[in-house]
N, C-alpha and C positions, 0 to 999 in steps of 0.2 A: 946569704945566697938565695936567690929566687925559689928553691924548690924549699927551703925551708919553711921561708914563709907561705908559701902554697899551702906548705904540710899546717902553719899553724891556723891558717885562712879556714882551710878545709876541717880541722879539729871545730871552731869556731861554729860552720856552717851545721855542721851534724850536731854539734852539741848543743845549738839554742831551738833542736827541733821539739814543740812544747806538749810531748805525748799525753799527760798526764790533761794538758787542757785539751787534747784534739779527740783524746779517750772519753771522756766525760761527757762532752757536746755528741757524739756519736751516738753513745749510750741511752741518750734524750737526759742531762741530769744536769743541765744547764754549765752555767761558769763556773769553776772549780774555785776561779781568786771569788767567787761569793760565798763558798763556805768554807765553814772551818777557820784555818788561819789564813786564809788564802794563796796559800801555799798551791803551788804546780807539782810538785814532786807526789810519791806514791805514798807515805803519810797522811796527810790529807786528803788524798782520792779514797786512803779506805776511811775514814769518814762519814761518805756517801751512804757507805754500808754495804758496798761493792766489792766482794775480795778480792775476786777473779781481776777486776778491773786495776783494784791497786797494784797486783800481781802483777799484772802485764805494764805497768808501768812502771813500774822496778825494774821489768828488765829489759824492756826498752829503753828506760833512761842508762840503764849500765850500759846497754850493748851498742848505745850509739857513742858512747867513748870509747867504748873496745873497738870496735870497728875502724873508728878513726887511728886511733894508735895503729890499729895492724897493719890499717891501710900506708900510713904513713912510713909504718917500717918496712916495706915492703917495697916502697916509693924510692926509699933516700935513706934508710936506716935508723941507728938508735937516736940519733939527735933530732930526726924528722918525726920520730916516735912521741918523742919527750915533751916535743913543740906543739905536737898534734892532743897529745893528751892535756895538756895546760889550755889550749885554743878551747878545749869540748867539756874543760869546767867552765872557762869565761864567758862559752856561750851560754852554757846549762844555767850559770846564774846570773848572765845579764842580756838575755836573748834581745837583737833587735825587732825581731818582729812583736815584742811585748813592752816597746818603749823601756827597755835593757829592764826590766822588772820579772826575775825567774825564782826557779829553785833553788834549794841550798845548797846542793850538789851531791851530796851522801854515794847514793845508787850509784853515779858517773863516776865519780873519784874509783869506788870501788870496780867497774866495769874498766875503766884505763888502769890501774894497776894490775888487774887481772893479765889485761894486755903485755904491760910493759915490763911485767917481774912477777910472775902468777905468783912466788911465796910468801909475798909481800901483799899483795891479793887475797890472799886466801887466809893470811895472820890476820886480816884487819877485818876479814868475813867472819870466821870465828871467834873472835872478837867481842865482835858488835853483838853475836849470838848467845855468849856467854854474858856480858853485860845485859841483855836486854832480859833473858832468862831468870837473872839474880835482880836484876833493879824494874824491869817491865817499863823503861824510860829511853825511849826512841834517842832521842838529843843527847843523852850522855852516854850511848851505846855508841852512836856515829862519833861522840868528841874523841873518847876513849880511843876507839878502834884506830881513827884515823891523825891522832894525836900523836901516838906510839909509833906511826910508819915512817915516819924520816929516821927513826932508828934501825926498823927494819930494812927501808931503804938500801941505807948505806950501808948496811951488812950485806943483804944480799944483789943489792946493784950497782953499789960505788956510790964515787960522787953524783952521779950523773941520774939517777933512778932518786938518787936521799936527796938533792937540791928540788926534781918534780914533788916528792913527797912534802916537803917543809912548805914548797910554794902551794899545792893541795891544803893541807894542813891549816895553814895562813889565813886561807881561802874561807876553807869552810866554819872556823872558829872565827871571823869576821860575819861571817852570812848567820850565825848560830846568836849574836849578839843579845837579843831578847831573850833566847832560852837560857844561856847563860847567867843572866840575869832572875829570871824564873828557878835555875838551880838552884843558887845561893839563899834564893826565901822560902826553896822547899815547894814553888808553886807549879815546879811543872808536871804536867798530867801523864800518868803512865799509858801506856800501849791499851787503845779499844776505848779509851775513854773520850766521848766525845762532847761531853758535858762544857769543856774548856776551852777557851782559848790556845792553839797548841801550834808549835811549827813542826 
């Protein structure tokens, strides 16, 4: 149906907006994909040594998925929701205006389930907070959290909420592919350390 795909168009549009690079350049603190891991997400902007800045792109990067979702369910409902929140990770991580080269999606994921199933949102928030607390390892806070949601999913939103979650999920542990790699040798760098190489 036409308004579906609006809805995933429009998920798309909001979600390849490149805050973490339009933050940065603002800032005066040049291209973001030049330091760090070259990463756009809010990771690597605190790098910079900016918190405020990473901050703000955290939730920017979340709120432009949440937005999208609500907008879309608001539009046309749960399926225009579901389409819009999938549209604004594919943008987040393969934005056109960046020659499809983005983020990993972490923040957004988590700002469209916020949307789409806030308890499913909010397990994967806590999560990620409790992992990060006990391991201080950014990459396997986000696997973890968002690993575990297509179970929560389907618990608390059906098929329909556990199928967005597994496609999420997919997503982001494809986009994670080097630090996964870095896991397994033990080589990846915990939270504040900028010494490293790090996604």
């Amino acid at each position: 149906m036409p308004i579906l795909l609006f809805a995933a168009l429009l998920g798309y549009l909001l979600g390849s907006i490149p805050f973490g690079l339009v933050l940065t350049r603002m800032a005066g603190l040049g291209d973001i994909r030049q330091i760090g891991s070259g990463n756009i997400g809010a990771t690597n902007v605190l790098r910079t040594g900016n918190k405020p800045l990473a901050l703000a792109t955290l939730l920017l990067d979340g709120g432009k998925g949440a937005i999208a979702a609500l907008l879309a369910q608001w539009l046309a409902g749960p399926e225009a929701a579901v389409l819009a929140a999938g549209g604004a990770m594919l943008g987040h991580s393969f934005p056109v205006w960046l020659g499809f080269k983005g983020g990993k999606g972490v923040a957004t994921a988590i700002g469209v389930l916020l949307a789409v199933c806030w308890p499913v949102g909010l397990l994967a928030c806590l999560t990620w907070i409790v992992m990060a607390a006990l391991f201080r390892i950014s990459s396997l806070s986000a696997l973890t959290a968002l690993g575990i949601s297509p179970l929560t999913g389907w618990y608390f939103g059906g098929p329909l909420v556990g199928g967005l979650c597994l496609f999420i999920a997919a997503l982001v542990f494809i986009r994670h592919e080097t630090n996964i790699r870095r896991l397994l040798k033990g080589e990846e760098p915990k939270i504040g350390s900028g010494k490293k190489k790090a996604a």
